[in-house]
C-alpha positions in Angstrom: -8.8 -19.1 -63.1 -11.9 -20.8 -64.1 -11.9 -20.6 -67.8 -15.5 -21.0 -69.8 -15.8 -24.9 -70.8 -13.7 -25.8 -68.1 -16.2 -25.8 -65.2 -14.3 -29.2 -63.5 -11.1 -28.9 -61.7 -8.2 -30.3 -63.4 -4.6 -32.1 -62.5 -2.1 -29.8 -62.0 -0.1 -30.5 -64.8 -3.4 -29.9 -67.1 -4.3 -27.1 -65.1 -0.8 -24.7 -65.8 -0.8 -25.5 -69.3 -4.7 -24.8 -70.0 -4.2 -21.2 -68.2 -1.0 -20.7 -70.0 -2.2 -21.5 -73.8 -5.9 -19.4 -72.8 -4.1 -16.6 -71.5 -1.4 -16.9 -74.6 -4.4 -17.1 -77.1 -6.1 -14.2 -75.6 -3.5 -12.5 -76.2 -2.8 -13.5 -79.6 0.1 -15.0 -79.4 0.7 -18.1 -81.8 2.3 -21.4 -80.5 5.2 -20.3 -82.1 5.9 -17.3 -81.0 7.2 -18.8 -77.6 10.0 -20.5 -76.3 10.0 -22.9 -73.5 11.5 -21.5 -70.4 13.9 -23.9 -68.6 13.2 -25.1 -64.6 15.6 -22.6 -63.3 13.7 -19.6 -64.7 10.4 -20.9 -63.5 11.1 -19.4 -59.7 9.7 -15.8 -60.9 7.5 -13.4 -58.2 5.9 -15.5 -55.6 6.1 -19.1 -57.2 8.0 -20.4 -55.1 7.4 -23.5 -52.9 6.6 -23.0 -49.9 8.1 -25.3 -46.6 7.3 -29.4 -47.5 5.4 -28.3 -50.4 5.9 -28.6 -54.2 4.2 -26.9 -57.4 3.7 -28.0 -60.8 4.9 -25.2 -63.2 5.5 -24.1 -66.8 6.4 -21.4 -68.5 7.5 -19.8 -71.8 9.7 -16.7 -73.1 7.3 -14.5 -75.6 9.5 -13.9 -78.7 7.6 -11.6 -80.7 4.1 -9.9 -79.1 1.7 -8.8 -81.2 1.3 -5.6 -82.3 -0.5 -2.8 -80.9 -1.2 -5.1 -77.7 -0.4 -3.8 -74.3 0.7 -7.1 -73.0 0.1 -5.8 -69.4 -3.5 -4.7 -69.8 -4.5 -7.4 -71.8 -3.3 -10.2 -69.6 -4.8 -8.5 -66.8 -7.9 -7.9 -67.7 -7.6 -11.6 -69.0 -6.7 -12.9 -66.0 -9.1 -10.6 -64.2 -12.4 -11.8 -66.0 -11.4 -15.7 -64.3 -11.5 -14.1 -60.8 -7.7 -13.3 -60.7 -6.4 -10.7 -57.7 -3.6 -9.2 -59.6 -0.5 -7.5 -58.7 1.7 -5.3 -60.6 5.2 -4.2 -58.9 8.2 -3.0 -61.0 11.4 -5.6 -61.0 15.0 -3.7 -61.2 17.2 -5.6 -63.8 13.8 -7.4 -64.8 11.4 -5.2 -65.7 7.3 -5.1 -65.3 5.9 -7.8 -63.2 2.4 -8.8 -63.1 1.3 -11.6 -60.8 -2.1 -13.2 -60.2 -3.4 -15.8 -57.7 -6.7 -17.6 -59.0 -9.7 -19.3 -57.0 -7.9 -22.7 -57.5 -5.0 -21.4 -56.3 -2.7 -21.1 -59.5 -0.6 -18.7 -59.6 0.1 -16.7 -63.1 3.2 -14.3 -63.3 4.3 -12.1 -66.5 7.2 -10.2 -66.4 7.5 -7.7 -69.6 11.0 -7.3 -70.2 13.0 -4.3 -69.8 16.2 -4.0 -72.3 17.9 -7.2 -72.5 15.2 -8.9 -70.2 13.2 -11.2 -71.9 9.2 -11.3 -71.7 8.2 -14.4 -69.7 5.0 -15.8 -68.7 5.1 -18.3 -66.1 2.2 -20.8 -64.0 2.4 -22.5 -61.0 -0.1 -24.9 -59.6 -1.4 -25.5 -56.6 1.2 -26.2 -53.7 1.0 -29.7 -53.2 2.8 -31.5 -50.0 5.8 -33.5 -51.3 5.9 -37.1 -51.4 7.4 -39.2 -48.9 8.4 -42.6 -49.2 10.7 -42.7 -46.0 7.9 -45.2 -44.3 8.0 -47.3 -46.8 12.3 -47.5 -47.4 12.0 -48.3 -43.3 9.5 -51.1 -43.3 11.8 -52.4 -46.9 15.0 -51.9 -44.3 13.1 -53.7 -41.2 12.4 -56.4 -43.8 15.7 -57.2 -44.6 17.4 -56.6 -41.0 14.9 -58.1 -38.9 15.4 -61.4 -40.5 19.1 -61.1 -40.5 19.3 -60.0 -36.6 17.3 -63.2 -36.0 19.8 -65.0 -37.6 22.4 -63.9 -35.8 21.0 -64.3 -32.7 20.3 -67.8 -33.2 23.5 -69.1 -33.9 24.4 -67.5 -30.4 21.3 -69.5 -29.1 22.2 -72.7 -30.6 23.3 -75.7 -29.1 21.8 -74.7 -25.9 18.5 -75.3 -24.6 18.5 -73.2 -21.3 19.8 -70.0 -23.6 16.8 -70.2 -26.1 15.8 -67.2 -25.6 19.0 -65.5 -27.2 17.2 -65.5 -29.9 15.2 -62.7 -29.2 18.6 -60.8 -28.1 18.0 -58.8 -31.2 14.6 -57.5 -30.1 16.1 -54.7 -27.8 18.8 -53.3 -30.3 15.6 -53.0 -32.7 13.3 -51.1 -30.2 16.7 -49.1 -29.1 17.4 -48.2 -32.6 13.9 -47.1 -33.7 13.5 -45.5 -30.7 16.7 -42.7 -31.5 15.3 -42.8 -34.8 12.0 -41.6 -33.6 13.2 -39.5 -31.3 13.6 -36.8 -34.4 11.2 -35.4 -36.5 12.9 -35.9 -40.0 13.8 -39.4 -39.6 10.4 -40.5 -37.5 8.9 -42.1 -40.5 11.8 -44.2 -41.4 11.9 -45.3 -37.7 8.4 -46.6 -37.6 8.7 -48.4 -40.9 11.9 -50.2 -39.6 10.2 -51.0 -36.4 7.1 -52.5 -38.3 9.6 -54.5 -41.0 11.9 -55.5 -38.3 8.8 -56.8 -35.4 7.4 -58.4 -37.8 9.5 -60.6 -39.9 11.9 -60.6 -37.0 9.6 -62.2 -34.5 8.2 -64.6 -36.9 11.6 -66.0 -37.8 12.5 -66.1 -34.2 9.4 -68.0 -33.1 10.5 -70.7 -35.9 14.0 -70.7 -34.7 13.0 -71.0 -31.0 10.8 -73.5 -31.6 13.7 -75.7 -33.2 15.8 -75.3 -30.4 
C-alpha cells in the first residue's frame, strides 16, 4: 500500500509498521488504544509463510474503537485508496475477517471480533527466502577437519619415504563424505562448504607435510 509521502520502498520491518500506524490513524485510533499482539497470534488469514520463505510481521489487539466508526468499511476503504484487493470472509469462533494484499506485496488482515474474540489487526511483509548459513558452517567444518585428517594421515606416512603419499589417504574419505552429503538436497550446501574447507586447507597442509618427508 503505497501511502502519500512514502513514494520509496521501504525495509520490511519499516514497511509493516508504517501501514499499521496509517491505517490505525485513519481510523482514529490513538497509540494507546492498542495492545501488542504476541508472535503466536500473528499467523491470522493468509499470513502465513509460505515453503523456504519468511515474513516480517506485526500486529496489535484494538482495545477500544472509536465511536460511530465501522471498523470494516473504514479500513477498507483505507486500504482500498493504496491499491489494496480486499477480501472479506466470515471466521466461526473469530468473527469478521478482512484481508488485503498490496502492490508491494504486504499483506494487511483485520479481524473484528465476535463475543469474546478480540479485534486484531495484523501486517505481514513481503515473503522473503530464509537465510542459510549451511555453506558457510561446511566450509568452517572443512576448515577444521581438513587440517586434522592431514594430520593423521601423516603420522601414518612418517618414517617412510616410499609411503609418502599416505598423506593424501585422507583425500578420498573427504570426496567420499561430501559426495553422500551432496547427494541430498537439504544437506548439499553443507557438503560443498566442507569440500571447499577441507580441499583447501587439507591439501596445503599435506603439500608441507609431504614435502618434509
Amino acid at each position: 500500500m503505497r501511502m502519500p509521502g512514502k513514494p520509496s520502498p521501504l525495509p520490511p520491518w519499516q514497511g509493516t509498521e508504517q501501514r499499521l500506524t496509517s491505517t490505525l490513524a485513519a481510523l482514529g485510533i490513538p497509540p494507546d488504544g492498542v495492545s501488542p499482539l504476541p508472535p503466536g497470534r500473528l499467523l491470522v488469514g493468509t499470513l502465513g509463510d509460505p515453503p523456504g520463505m519468511v515474513r516480517v510481521r506485526r500486529g496489535v489487539q484494538i482495545l477500544v474503537a472509536p465511536p460511530g466508526v465501522d471498523l470494516l468499511a473504514a479500513t477498507a476503504a483505507f486500504w482500498q485508496s493504496g491499491g489494496c484487493e480486499i477480501v472479506q470472509q466470515d471466521v466461526p469462533g473469530r468473527g469478521r475477517l478482512l484481508a488485503a494484499t498490496d502492490p508491494d506485496g504486504y499483506g494487511l488482515v483485520l479481524t473484528l471480533g465476535d463475543g469474546d474474540a478480540p479485534t486484531t489487526l495484523v501486517v505481514a511483509g513481503p515473503p522473503m527466502r530464509r537465510s542459510d548459513n549451511s555453506l558457510i558452517f561446511g566450509v568452517l567444518a572443512g576448515v577444521i577437519l581438513g587440517p586434522l585428517a592431514s594430520c593423521v594421515s601423516f603420522t601414518q606416512a612418517q618414517g617412510s619415504s616410499r609411503h609418502a603419499i599416505l598423506v593424501y589417504a585422507w583425500l578420498p574419505v573427504l570426496l567420499a563424505v561430501s559426495g553422500l552429503l551432496v547427494a541430498w538436497p537439504k544437506s548439499r550446501r553443507f557438503g560443498v562448504g566442507l569440500l571447499i574447507g577441507g580441499a583447501v586447507t587439507g591439501l596445503v597442509l599435506s603439500g608441507i607435510c609431504f614435502s618434509a618427508l
